[in-house]
C-alpha positions as CSV (number, residue, x, y, z in Angstrom):
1,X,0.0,0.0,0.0
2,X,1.0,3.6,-0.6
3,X,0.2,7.0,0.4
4,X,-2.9,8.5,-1.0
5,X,-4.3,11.9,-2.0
6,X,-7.8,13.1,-1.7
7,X,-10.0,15.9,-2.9
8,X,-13.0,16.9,-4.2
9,X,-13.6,18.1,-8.0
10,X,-16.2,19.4,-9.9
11,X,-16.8,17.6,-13.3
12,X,-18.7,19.4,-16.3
13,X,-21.3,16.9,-17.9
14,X,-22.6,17.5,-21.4
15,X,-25.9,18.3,-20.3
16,X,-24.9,21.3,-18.9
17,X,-25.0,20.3,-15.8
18,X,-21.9,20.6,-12.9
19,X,-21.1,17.5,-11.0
20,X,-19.1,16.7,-7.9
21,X,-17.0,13.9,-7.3
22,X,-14.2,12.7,-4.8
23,X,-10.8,11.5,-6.4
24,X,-8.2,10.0,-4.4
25,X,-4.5,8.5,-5.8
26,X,-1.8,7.2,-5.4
27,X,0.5,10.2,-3.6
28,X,3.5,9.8,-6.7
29,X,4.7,10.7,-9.9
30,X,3.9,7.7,-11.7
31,X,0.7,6.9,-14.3
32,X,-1.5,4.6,-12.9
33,X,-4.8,2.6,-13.4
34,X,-7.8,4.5,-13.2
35,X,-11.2,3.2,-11.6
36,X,-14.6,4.6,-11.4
37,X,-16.2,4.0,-8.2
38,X,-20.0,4.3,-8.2
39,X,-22.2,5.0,-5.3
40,X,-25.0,2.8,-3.8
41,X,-28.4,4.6,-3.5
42,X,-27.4,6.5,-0.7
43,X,-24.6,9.3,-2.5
44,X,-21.0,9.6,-2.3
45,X,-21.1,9.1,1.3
46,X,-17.9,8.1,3.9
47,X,-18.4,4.6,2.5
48,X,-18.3,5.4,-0.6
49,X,-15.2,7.6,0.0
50,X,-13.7,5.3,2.0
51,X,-13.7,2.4,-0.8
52,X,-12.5,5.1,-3.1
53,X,-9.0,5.5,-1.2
54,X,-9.0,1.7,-0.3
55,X,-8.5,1.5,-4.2
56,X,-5.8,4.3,-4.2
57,X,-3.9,2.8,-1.7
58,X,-3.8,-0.1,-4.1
59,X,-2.3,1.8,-6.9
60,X,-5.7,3.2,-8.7
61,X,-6.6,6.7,-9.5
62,X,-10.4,7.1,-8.6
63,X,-13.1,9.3,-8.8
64,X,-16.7,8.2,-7.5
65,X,-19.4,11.0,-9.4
66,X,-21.9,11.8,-7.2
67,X,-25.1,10.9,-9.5
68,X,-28.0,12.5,-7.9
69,X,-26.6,16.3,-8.9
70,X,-29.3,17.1,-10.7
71,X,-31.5,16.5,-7.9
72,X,-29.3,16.6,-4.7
73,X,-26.1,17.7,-5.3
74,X,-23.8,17.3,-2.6
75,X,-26.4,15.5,-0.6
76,X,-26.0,11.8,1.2
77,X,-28.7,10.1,3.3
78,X,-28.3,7.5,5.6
79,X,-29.1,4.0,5.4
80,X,-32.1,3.9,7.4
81,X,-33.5,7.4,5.0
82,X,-34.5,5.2,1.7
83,X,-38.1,6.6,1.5
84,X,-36.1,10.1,0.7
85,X,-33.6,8.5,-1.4
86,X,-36.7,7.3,-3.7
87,X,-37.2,10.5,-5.2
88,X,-33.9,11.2,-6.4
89,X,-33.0,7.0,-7.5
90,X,-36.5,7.7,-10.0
91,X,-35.5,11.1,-11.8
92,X,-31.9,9.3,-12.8
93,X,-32.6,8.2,-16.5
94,X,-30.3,6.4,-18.7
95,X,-29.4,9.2,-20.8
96,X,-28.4,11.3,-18.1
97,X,-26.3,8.7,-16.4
98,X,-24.8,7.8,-19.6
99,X,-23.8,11.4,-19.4
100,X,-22.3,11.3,-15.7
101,X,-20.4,7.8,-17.1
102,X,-18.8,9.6,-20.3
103,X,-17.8,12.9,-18.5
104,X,-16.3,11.1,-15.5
105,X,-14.5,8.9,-17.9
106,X,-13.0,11.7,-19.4
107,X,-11.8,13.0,-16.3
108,X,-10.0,10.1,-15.6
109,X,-8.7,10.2,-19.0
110,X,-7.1,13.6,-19.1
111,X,-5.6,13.5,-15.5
112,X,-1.6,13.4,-16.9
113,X,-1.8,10.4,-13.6
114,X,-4.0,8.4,-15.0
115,X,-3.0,5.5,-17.6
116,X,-5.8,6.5,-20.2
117,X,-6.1,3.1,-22.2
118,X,-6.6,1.4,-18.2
119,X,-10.3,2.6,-17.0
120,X,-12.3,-0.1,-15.2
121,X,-15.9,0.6,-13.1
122,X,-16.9,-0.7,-9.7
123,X,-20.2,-0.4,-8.2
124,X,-21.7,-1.2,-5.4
125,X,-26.0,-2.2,-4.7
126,X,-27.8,1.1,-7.5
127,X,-23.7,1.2,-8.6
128,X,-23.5,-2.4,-9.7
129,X,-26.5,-1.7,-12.4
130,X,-24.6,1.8,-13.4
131,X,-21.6,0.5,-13.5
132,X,-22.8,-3.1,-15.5
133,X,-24.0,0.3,-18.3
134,X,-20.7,1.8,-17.7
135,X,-19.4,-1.3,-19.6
136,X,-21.8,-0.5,-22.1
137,X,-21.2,3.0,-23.0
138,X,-17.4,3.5,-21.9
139,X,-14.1,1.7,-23.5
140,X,-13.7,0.3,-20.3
141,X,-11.1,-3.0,-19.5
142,X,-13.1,-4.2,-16.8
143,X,-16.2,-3.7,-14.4
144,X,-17.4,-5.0,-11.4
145,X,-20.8,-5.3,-10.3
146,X,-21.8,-5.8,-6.7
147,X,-25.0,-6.7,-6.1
148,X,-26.7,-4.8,-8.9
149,X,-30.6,-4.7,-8.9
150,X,-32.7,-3.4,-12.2
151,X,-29.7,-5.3,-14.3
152,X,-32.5,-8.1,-15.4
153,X,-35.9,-7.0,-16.1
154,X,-38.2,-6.4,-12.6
155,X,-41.0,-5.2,-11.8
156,X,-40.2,-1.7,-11.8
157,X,-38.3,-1.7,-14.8
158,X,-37.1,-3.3,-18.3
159,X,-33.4,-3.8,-17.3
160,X,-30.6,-3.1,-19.2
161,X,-30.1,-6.8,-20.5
162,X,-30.9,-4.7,-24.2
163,X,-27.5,-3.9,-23.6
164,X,-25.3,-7.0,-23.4
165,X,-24.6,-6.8,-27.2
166,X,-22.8,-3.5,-26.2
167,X,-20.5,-4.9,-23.1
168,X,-16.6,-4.2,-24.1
169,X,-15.3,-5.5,-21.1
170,X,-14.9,-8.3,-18.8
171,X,-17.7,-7.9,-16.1
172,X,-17.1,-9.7,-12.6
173,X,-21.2,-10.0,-10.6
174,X,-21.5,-10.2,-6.9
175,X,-24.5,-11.8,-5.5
176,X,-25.4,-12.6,-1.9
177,X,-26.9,-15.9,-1.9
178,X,-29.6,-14.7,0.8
179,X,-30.4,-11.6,-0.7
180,X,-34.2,-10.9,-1.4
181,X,-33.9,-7.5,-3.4
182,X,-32.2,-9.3,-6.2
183,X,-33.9,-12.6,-6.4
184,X,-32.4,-16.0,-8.0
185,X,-34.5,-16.0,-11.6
186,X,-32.9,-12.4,-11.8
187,X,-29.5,-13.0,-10.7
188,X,-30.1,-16.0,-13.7
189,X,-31.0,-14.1,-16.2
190,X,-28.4,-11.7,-16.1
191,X,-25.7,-14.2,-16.6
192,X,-27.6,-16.4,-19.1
193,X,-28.0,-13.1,-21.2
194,X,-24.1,-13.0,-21.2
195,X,-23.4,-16.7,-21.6
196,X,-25.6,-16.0,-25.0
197,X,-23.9,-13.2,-26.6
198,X,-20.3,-14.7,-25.4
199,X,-19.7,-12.2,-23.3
200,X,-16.9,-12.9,-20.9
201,X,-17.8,-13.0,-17.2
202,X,-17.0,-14.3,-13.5
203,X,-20.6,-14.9,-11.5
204,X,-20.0,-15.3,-7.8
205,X,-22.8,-15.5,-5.1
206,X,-21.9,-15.5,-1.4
207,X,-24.9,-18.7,-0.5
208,X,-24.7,-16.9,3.0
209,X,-24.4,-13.6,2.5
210,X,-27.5,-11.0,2.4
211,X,-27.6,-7.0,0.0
212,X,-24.9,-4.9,0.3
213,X,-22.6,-7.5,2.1
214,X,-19.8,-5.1,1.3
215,X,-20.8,-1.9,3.4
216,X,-18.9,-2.3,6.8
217,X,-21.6,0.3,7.5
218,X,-24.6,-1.2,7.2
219,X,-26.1,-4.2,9.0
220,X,-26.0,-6.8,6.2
221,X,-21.9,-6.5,6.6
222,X,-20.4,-10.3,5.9
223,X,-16.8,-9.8,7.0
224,X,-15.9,-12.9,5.1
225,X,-17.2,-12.3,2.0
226,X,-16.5,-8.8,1.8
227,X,-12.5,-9.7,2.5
228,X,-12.9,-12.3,-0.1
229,X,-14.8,-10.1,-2.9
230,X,-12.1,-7.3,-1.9
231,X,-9.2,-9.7,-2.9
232,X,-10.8,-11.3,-5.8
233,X,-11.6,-7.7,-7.4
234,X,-7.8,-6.4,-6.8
235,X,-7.2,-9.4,-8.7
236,X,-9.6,-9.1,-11.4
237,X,-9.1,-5.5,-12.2
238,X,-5.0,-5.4,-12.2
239,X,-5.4,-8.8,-14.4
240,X,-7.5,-6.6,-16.9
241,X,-6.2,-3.3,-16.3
242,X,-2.1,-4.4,-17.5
């Protein structure tokens, strides 16, 4: 591990719209990966910030957009608030995130630290679908999706399985075996869709772990499988991001 920068930046979107986001690195001269790290539903939060300099510290320049600024900006809620993140999850529309994804990308892209042909996505619970569309709209070498509802169709929505054809990168899925947002005919049809198109993928459920095992934060927190996802995404991007 190595020292670490932090700060926040305001990204221009081609909307016309302003966007904050928190970028962290590696504190030397040297180009380095570069990783988009997307939100849950709740905003860029100290989570959320927090996994963002857990990836500098292992040699990644990141930069988490904070996706409700059209609606919120600069706002988190805690994880006990959903009713009043609601609101602010609805108005996001593919366009506009598809927006937030290319502007963010191109951040990344013209920071002189970032290695520009070495971009992956991780995202974690709403971040797992954005950044599974990530993969879809960016030249990305890899993404990783953690427990990503509204991938496969639901009842609230089509999905973004439409998109599969469109998937440049690797993808690695994270599912918690006991986790009743996303259920098993979903989790199913997400990597049946890929196993289709021969897309390449790795599809790893947790059998005892519930949503957002991840968040050391929340109550759902599986130490075990969080350490092990943690490791097996290091892994997976720094194989993909050479």
């Amino acid at each position: 591990m190595t020292g670490i920068t932090s700060h926040d930046v305001t990204i221009h979107v081609s909307d016309g719209t302003t966007m904050n986001a928190f970028a962290s690195r590696p504190n030397d001269e040297e180009c380095h990966p570069g990783v988009l790290v997307i939100q849950e539903a709740f905003g860029v939060n100290g989570h959320i910030r927090d996994v963002a300099e857990r990836f500098a510290r292992e040699g990644f320049v990141t930069v988490a957009p904070e996706l409700y600024h059209r609606t919120a900006p600069g706002e988190t809620f805690a994880y006990n608030e959903f009713e009043k993140v609601m609101p602010h999850m609805r108005a996001l529309t593919e366009e506009g995130l598809s927006a937030d994804l290319r502007a963010s990308y191109g951040w990344l892209t013209s920071n002189n630290c970032v290695q520009s042909e070495a971009i992956g996505a991780v995202g974690y619970c709403m971040g797992g679908r954005v950044s599974f569309l990530a993969n879809a709209v960016l030249p990305l070498k890899a993404a990783v999706s953690y427990y990503g509802g509204g991938i496969a169709p639901n009842p609230t929505g089509p999905g973004l399985l439409g998109h599969v054809g469109e998937l440049r990168a690797p993808v690695l899925f994270y599912w918690g075996g006991k986790d009743k947002h996303i259920p098993p005919e979903q989790r199913r049809a997400v990597v049946d869709a890929l196993s289709a198109a021969g897309k390449s993928f790795v599809n790893v459920e947790f059998s005892d772990a519930d949503h957002a095992f991840f968040c050391d934060q929340r109550p759902s927190y599986n130490e075990p499988a969080a350490r092990q996802s943690w490791a097996l995404t290091l892994a997976f991007l720094r194989d993909n991001l050479r």
